[in-house]
Structures are given as C-alpha cells and as structure tokens.
C-alpha positions as CSV (number, residue, x, y, z in Angstrom):
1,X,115.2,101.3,121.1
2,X,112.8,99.0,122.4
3,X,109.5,100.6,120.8
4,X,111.6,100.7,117.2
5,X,112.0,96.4,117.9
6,X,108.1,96.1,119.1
7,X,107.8,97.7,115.2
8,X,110.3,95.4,113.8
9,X,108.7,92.4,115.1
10,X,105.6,93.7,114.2
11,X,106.4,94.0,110.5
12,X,107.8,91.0,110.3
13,X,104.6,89.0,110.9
14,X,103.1,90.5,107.8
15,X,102.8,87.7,105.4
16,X,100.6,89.5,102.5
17,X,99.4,92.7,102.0
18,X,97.9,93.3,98.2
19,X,95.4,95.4,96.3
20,X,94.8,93.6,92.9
21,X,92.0,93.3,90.1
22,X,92.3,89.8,89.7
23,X,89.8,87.4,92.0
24,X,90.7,86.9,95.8
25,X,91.3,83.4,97.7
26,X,90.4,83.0,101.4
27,X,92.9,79.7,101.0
28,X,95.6,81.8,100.2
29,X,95.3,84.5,103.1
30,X,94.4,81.4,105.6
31,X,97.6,79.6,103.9
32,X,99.3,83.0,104.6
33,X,98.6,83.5,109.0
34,X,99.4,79.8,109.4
35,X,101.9,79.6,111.9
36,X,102.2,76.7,114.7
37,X,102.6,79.1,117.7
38,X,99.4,80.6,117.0
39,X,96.2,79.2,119.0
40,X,93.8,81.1,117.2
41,X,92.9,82.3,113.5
42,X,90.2,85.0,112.9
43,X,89.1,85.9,109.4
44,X,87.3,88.1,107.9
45,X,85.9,87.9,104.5
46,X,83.6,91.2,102.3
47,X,81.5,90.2,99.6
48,X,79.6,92.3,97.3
49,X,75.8,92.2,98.5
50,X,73.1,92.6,96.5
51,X,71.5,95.7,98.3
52,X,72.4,98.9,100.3
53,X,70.1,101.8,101.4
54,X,67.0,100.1,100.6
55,X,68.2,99.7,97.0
56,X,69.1,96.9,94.6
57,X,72.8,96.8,94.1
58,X,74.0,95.3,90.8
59,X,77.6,95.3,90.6
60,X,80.5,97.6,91.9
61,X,83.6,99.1,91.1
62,X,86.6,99.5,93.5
63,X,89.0,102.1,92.9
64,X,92.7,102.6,94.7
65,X,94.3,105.9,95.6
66,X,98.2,105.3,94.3
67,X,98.8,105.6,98.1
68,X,96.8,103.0,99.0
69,X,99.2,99.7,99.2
70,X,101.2,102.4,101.6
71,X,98.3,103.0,103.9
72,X,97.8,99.2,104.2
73,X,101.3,98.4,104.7
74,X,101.0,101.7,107.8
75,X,97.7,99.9,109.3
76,X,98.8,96.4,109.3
77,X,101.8,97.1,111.4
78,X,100.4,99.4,113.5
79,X,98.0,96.0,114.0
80,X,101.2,94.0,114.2
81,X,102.8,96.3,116.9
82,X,99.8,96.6,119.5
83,X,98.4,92.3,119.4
84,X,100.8,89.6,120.1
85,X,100.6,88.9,115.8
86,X,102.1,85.7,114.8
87,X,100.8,86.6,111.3
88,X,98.3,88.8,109.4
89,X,97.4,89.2,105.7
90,X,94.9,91.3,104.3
91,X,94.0,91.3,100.2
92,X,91.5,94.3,98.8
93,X,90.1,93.6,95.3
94,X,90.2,96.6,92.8
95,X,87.7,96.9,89.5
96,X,84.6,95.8,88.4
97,X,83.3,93.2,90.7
98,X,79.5,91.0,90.9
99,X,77.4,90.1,93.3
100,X,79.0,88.1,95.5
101,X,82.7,88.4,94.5
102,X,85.2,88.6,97.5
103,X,86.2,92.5,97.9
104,X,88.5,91.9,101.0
105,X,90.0,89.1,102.6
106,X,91.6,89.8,105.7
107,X,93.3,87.2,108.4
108,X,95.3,87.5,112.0
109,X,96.9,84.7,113.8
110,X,97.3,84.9,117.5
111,X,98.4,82.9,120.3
112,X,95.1,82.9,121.4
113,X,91.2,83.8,119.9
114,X,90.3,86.4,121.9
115,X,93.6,88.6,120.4
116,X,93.0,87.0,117.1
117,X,89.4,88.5,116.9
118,X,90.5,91.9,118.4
119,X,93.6,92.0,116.0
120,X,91.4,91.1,112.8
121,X,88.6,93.5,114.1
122,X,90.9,96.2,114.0
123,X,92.6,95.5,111.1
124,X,89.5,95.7,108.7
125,X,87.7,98.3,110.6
126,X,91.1,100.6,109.8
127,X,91.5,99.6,106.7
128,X,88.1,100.4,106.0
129,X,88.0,104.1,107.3
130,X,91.8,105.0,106.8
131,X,93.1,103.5,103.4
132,X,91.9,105.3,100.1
133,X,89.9,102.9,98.5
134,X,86.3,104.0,97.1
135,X,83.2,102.0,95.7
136,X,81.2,103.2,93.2
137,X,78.1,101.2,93.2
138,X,75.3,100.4,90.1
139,X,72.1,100.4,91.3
140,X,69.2,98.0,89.6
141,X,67.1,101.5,88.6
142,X,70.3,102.7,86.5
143,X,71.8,104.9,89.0
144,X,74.9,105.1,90.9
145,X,77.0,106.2,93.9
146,X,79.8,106.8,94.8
147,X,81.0,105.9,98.3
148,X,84.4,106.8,99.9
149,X,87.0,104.7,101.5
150,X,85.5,101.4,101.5
C-alpha cells in the first residue's frame, strides 16, 4: 500500500509532459515546477547544434513513436517516485527543426539543488535512451542520418 502512495504522490507532481511540433518555451516549463516548497529548480534545455561527427549539421527532423507520450508519462513518474519532486515538466519538440530551435525542455523542482540536479539528470538522460523518439539529421554535404531515440 505504501509503495502504490510513494507512486501516487509521485504522479501527482507532474505538471507537463508533451511531445508537440509547435516551438517550445523554457518560461512555460519554469512557470510549470514553480512551487514555494521547493528550494531548488534544475533545468535542462536541447538545442539543435550546428555539427555532430565532425560534420556540418543543417537542420533536423524529430519523429515520435505513437507510444512515446506513454513512455514519458512511465519515466517522469518513475523520476517522481525515487526524488523528493515537488514538480517536474518535460516538453520534446517533433518535426522539422533549425539550428538552434529548442528540441527538449525539461525541469525538476526539489526541496533542495542537489536532488533537483540528480532528479533533472535522470529525467533527460531516460528520456533520452528509453522514449521512442528518433532524429534524422541533414548534413551541409546533402546527406543524412538517421539516429535513434534521441
């Protein structure tokens, strides 16, 4: 009973979980973890870069497995349930995105910053081995690749 109410409380300190195509706001995942028991807010944003493997990276496209809100919703209260989480968001873009568009947005709230960095760090380093997402990056020389789960 009591490890089925750590996963209640857990769950109920997700504020936002999304994958979308339209632009991503670090104001509105910040706005989302506020909470005034928490002492410390980590945040992690991803941004397209204009490189990888040594070669010019022009643009991207992200695409979602159908069970990929479902693996996000999974990790984030698996997250919730093992950190003292006040509140945690976490927003993955899908589609075509540029050079230095926001890809993921991801926040955790804590009572204090050491929990809030080890929550957060584990939160996007999940997401990005466990949820289905791929990239499929254009290259300046015409090629492309494709890369699996984020």
């Amino acid at each position: 009973m009591g490890k089925d109410m750590d996963t209640d409380k857990g769950a109920g300190s997700i504020r936002l979980l999304e994958i979308r195509d339209t632009p991503l706001s670090v104001d509105e995942v910040f706005a989302a973890v506020g909470d005034p028991t928490a002492g410390g807010t980590a945040l992690f944003v991803g941004t397209v870069r204009d490189h990888d493997g040594g070669q010019s990276v022009t643009s991207l496209e992200y695409s979602a497995h159908p069970s990929a809100a479902d693996e996000l919703r999974r990790i984030a209260e698996k997250v919730a349930a093992d950190y003292p989480v006040k509140a945690l968001a976490a927003v993955h873009r899908v589609g075509r995105l540029e050079i230095g568009d926001l890809a993921v947005v991801v926040a955790v709230s804590c009572p204090h910053r050491g929990e809030a960095f080890e929550a957060c760090r584990k939160l996007i380093d999940t997401l990005k081995h466990e949820v289905p997402i791929w990239k499929h990056q254009h290259f300046a020389d015409g090629t492309s690749e494709w890369v699996g789960a984020c």
